[in-house]
C-alpha positions as CSV (number, residue, x, y, z in Angstrom):
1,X,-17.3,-33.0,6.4
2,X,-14.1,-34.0,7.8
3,X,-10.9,-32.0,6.5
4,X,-7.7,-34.5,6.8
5,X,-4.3,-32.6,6.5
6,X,-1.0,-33.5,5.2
7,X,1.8,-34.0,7.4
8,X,4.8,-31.4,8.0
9,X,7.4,-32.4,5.9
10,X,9.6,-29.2,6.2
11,X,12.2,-30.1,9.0
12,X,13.6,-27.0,11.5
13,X,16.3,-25.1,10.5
14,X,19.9,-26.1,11.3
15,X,21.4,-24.9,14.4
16,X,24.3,-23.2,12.9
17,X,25.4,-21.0,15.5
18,X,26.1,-23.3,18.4
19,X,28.9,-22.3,20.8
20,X,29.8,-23.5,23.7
21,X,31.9,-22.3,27.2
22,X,33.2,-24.3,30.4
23,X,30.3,-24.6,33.0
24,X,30.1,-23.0,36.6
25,X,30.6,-26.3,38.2
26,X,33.3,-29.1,37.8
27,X,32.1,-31.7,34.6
28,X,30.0,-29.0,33.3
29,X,29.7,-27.1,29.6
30,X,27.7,-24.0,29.1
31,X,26.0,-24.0,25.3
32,X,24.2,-21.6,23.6
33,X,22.8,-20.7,20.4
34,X,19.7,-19.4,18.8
35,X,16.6,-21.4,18.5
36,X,15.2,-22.4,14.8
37,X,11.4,-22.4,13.8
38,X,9.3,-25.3,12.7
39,X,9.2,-25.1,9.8
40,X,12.7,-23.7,8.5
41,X,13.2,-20.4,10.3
42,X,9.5,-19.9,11.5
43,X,7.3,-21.3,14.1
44,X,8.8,-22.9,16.9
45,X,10.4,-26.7,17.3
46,X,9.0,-29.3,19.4
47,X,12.3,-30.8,20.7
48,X,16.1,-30.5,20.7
49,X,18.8,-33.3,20.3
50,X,22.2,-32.6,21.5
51,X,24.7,-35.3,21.6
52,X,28.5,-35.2,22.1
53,X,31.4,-37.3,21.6
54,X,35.1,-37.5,22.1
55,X,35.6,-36.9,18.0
56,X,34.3,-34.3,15.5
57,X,30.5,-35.2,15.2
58,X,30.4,-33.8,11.5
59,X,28.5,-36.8,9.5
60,X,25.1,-38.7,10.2
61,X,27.2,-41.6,10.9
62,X,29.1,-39.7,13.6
63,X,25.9,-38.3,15.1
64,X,24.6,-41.8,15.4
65,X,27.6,-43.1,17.2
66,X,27.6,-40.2,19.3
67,X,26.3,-40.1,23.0
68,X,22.8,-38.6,24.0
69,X,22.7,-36.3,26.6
70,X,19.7,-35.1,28.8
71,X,18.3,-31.8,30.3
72,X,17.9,-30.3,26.7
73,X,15.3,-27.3,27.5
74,X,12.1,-26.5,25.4
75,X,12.4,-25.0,22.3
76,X,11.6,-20.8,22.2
77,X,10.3,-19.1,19.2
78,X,12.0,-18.8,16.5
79,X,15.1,-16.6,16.6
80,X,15.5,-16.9,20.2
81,X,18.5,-17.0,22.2
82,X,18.8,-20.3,24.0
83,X,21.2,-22.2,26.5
84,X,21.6,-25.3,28.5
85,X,24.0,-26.7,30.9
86,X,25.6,-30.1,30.3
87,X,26.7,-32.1,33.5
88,X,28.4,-35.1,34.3
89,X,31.1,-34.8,31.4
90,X,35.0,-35.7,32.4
91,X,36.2,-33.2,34.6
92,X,39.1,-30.6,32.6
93,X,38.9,-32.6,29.6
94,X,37.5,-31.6,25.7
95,X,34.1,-32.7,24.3
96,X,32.9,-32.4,20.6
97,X,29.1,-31.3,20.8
98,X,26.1,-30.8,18.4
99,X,22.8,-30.3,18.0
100,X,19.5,-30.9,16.3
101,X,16.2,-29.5,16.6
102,X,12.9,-31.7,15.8
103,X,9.1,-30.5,15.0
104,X,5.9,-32.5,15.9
105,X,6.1,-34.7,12.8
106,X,9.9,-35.7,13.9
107,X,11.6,-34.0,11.2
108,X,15.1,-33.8,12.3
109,X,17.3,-30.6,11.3
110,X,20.1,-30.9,9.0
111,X,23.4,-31.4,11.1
112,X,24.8,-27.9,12.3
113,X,27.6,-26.5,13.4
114,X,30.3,-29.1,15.9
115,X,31.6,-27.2,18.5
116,X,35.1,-28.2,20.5
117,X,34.4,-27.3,24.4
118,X,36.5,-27.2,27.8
119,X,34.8,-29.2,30.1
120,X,35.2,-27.1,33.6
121,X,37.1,-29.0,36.1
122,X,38.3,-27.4,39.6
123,X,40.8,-24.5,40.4
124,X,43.5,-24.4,43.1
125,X,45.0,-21.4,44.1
126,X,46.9,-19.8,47.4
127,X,50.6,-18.9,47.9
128,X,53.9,-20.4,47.8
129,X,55.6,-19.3,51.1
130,X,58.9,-19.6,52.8
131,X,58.4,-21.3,56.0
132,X,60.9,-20.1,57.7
133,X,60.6,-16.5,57.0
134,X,56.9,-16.8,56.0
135,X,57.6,-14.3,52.8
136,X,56.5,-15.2,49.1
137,X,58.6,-17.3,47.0
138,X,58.4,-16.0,43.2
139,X,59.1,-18.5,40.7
140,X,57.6,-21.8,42.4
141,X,56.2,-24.3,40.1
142,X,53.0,-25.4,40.9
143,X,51.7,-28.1,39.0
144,X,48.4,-30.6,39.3
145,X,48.5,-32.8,35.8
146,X,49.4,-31.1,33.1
147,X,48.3,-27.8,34.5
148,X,51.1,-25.7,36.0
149,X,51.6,-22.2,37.1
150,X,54.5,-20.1,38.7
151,X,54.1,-18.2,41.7
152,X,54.1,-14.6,41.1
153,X,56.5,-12.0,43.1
154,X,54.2,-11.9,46.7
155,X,54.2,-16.5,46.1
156,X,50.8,-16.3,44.7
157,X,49.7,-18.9,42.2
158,X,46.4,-19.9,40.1
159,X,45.7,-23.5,38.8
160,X,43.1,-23.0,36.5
161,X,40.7,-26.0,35.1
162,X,42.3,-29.2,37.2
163,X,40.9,-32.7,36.8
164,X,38.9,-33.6,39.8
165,X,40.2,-36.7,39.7
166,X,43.9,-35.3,39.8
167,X,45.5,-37.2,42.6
168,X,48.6,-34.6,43.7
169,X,49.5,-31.3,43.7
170,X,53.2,-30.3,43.3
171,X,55.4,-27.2,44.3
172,X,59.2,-27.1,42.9
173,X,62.0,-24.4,42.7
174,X,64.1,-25.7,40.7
175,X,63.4,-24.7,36.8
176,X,65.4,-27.9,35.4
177,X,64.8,-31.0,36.2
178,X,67.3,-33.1,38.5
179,X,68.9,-29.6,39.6
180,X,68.9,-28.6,43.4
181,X,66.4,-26.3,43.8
182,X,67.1,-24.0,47.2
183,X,64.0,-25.8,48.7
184,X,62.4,-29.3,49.1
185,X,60.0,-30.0,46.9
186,X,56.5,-30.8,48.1
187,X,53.5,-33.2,46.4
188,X,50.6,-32.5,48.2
189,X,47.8,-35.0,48.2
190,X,44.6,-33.8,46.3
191,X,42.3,-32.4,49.4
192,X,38.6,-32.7,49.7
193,X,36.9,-31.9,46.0
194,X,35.0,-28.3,46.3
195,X,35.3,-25.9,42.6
196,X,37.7,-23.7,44.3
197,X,40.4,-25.4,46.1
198,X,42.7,-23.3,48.9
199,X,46.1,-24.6,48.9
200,X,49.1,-22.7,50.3
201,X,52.8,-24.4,50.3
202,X,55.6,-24.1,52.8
203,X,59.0,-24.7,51.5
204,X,61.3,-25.8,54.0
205,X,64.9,-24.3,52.9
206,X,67.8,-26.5,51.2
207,X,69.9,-25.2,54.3
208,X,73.3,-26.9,54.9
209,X,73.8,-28.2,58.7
210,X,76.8,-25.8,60.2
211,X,76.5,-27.1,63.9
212,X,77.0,-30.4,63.1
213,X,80.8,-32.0,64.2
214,X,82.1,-35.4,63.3
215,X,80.8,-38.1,62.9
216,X,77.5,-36.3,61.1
217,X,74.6,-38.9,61.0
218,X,72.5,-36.8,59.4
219,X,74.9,-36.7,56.2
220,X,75.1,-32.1,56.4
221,X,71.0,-33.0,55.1
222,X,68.7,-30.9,56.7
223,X,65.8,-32.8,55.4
224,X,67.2,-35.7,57.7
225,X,67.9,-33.8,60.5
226,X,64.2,-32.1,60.4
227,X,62.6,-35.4,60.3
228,X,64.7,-36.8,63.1
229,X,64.0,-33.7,65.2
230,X,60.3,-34.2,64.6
231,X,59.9,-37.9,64.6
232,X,58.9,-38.0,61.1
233,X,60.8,-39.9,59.0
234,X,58.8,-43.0,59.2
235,X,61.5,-45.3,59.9
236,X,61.5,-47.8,62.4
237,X,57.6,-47.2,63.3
238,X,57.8,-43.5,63.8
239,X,54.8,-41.5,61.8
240,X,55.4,-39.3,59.1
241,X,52.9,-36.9,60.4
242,X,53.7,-34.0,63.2
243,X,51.1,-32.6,65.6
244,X,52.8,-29.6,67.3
245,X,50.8,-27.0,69.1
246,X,47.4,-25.5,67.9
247,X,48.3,-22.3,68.8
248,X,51.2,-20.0,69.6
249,X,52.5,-18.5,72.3
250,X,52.2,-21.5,74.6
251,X,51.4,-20.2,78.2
252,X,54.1,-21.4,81.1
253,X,53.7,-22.3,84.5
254,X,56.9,-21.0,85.6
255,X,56.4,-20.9,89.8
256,X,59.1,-19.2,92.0
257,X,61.5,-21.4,93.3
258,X,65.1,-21.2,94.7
259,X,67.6,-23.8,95.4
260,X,70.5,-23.6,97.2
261,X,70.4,-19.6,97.0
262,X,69.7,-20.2,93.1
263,X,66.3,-18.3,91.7
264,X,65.5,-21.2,89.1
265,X,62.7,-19.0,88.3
266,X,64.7,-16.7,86.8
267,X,67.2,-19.4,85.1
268,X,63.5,-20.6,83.8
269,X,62.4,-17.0,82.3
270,X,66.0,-16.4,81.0
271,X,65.9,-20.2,79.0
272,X,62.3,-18.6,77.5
273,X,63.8,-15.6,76.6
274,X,66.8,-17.3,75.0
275,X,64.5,-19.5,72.7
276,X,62.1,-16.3,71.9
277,X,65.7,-14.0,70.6
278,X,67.1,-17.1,68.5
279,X,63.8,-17.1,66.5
280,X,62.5,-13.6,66.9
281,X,59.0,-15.0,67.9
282,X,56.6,-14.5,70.7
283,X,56.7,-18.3,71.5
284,X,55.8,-18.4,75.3
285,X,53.7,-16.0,77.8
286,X,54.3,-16.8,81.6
287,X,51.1,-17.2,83.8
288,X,50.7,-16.7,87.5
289,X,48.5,-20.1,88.0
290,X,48.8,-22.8,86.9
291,X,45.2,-24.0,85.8
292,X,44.9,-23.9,82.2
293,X,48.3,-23.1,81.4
294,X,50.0,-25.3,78.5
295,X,53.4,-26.1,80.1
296,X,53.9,-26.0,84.1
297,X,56.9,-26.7,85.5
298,X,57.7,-28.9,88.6
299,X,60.3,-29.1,91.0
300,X,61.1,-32.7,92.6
301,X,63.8,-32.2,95.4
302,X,63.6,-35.8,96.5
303,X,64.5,-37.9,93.4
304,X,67.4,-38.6,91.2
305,X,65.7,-38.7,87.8
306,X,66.8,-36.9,84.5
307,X,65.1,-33.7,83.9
308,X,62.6,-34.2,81.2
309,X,59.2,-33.2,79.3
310,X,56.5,-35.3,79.1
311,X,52.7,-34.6,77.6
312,X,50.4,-35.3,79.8
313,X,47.1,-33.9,77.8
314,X,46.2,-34.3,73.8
315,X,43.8,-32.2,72.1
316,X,40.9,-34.6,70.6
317,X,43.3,-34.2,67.1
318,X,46.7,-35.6,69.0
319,X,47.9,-32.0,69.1
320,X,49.2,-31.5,72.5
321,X,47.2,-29.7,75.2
322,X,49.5,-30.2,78.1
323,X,53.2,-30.8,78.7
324,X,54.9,-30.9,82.2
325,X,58.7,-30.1,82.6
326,X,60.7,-32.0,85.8
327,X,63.3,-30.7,87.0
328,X,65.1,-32.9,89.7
329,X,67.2,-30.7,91.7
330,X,69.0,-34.1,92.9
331,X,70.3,-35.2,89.4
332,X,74.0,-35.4,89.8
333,X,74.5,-36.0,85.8
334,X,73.4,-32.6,85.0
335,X,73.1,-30.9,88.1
336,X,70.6,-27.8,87.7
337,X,72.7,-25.8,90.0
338,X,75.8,-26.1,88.0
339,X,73.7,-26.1,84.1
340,X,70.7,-24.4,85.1
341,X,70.5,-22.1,81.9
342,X,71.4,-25.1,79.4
343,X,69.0,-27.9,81.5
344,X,66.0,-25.1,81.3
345,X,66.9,-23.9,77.8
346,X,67.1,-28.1,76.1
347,X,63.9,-28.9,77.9
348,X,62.5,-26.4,76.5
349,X,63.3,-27.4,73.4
350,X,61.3,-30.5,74.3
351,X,58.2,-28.4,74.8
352,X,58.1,-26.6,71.7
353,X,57.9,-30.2,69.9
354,X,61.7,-31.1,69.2
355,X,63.5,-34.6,70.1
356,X,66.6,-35.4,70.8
357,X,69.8,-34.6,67.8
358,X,72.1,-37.5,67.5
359,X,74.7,-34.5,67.2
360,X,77.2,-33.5,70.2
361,X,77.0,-30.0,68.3
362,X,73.5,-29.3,69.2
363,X,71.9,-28.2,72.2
364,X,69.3,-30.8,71.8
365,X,71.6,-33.6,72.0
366,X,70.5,-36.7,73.8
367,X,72.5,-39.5,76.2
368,X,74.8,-37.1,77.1
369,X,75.6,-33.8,78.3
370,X,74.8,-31.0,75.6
371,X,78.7,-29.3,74.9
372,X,76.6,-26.2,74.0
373,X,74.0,-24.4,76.3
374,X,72.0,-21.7,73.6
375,X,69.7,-23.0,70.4
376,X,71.9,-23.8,67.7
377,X,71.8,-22.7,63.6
378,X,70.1,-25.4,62.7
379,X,68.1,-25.8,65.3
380,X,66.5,-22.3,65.4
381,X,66.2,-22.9,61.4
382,X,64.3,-25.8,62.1
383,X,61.8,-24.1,65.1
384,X,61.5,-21.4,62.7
385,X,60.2,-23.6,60.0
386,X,57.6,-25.4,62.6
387,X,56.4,-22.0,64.1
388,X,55.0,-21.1,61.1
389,X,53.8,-24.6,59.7
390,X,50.2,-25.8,59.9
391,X,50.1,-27.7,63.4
392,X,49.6,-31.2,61.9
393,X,51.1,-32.2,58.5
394,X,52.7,-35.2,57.4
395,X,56.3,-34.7,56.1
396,X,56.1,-37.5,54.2
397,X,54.9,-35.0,51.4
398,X,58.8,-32.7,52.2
399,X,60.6,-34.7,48.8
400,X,64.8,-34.4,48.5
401,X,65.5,-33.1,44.8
């Protein structure tokens, strides 16, 4: 005799208790809730149904509209805690999400609870630093969309939950908008996507130019005189980007030599020393050979060219790995023996990455005699900054209030 049953025509339970977190990973949402039976509140379901969408899911028309999503797991027994990770959701943003369970005879659940969920996105956190001193700055905006945080007392910050498809990252002082802050802002351009995000911020100082004498092309703007000492303003097919050395102290060549009864061996040490006091740094180490060393010096007693620095080495990143100074002991325009201390202290200049100021009140003024022989206000402000700056960065990204 064959028995023929009726099919199930009690549906599973509704899934009432559905909550939901941000995920681990950016797109993601953790849910969780406890699993219904068969039949009501007893047995176990065949099959769960999640769907989401940008609006309340709350009626059977909104649950058809809604979007499917995969990965649901496989039902538990009854009263079972269950969860499931949903991926590929819009990074930082809001989902509405429910649920249905089904049993072998596709009975679907009533509708349960809809649930409003964070989507996780990525977090970016580090400090906001004076470059110059290289001490904390409290109070620093730091904003990636419409997330923002300020920088505690030591500069720290924490951007929680930020798009992944955020394009910049921004660091202000200044609290109202269109008010001088006492640094440049920076916009940072979104780095490489990982969840957690590094990202520390150097404020270069607001800092008036007090060396400066008339006429001032650089308008008393430090900004401009920075990026004219670095050749990064961008103008006239210069970069924006500077690539200084890797590393600090640079090691120096500096060979015995007298001329004329003059130790320019000790007019070189006194030039390092200078530059080392102005900016209370360990920026050069003299060497005895001068394999390996990152700046030699040369003495040329036969020609009648301007003293000067040249690289003669790059690093495989365009950082420099050698520079050669020349002194020409013949140069009547600034003869060493009469300017040794100034000629030794400018060039050096030259070999810790600075150009030439279009200012007679600076040391490392060009086409002409410098009027002052010891590093300058603004320029030891300046060396200060790119002694503690990352080795490459484009100051395209340093923006005037």
């Amino acid at each position: 005799m064959n028995v023929i049953g009726f099919p199930d025509t009690i549906p599973p339970a509704a899934i009432a208790d559905l909550s939901g977190s941000p995920g681990d990973l950016d797109g993601t949402i953790r849910l969780e809730w406890t699993a219904p039976g068969d039949d009501g509140t007893e047995g176990r379901a065949a099959a769960y149904i999640v769907r989401t969408s940008i609006y309340p899911i709350v009626t059977e028309e909104d649950w058809r509209q809604a979007e499917g999503k995969i990965g649901e797991p496989v039902p538990s027994v009854a009263g079972t805690r269950e969860q499931m990770t949903i991926r590929n959701l819009v990074s930082a943003g809001y989902v509405f999400v429910t649920m249905r369970a089904a049993d072998d005879f596709f009975n679907l659940s009533p509708l349960g609870n809809c649930v409003k969920v964070a989507v996780r996105g990525i977090d970016i956190g580090g400090r906001v630093r004076d470059a110059r001193t290289g001490e904390g700055l409290p109070g620093v905006v730091v904003a990636s969309g419409i997330r923002s945080a300020v920088s505690a007392a030591d500069g720290s910050y924490f951007l929680e939950n930020v798009p992944s498809y955020a394009t910049a990252v921004t660091a202000r002082d200044e609290l109202v908008s269109g008010q001088p802050g006492a640094y440049y802002d920076i916009a940072m351009p979104m780095p490489k996507i990982t969840q957690y995000i590094p990202l520390d911020f150097d404020m270069i100082g607001v800092f008036g130019l007090v060396n400066t004498v008339p006429p001032d092309q650089y308008q008393g703007r430090f900004i401009l005189f920075y990026k004219g000492m670095t050749k990064t303003a961008g103008d006239y097919g210069y970069p924006t980007v500077y690539r200084g050395w890797n590393h600090w102290p640079v090691t120096v060549y500096n060979p015995p030599f007298v001329w004329r009864g003059l130790d320019l061996q000790a007019a070189a040490t006194g030039a390092l020393a200078d530059w080392e006091t102005s900016i209370g740094a360990d920026l050069f180490v003299e060497v005895e050979l001068p394999e390996g060393a990152d700046m030699v010096i040369h003495y040329d007693t036969v020609s009648d060219y301007r003293h000067h620095v040249s690289t003669t080495e790059y690093n495989s990143d365009g950082t420099p790995k050698l520079r050669e100074l020349w002194i020409y002991t013949r140069n009547t325009e600034v003869p060493i023996s009469i300017y040794a201390h100034m000629v030794f202290t400018h060039e050096l200049g030259h070999v810790i990455g600075l150009e030439h100021s279009r200012n007679v009140g600076h040391l490392m003024v060009g086409l002409t005699t410098p009027q002052v022989h010891h590093p300058t206000t603004d320029e030891i402000n300046l060396v200060k900054c790119l002694y503690r700056y990352k080795n490459i960065f484009d100051y395209s990204w340093v923006l005037e209030e």
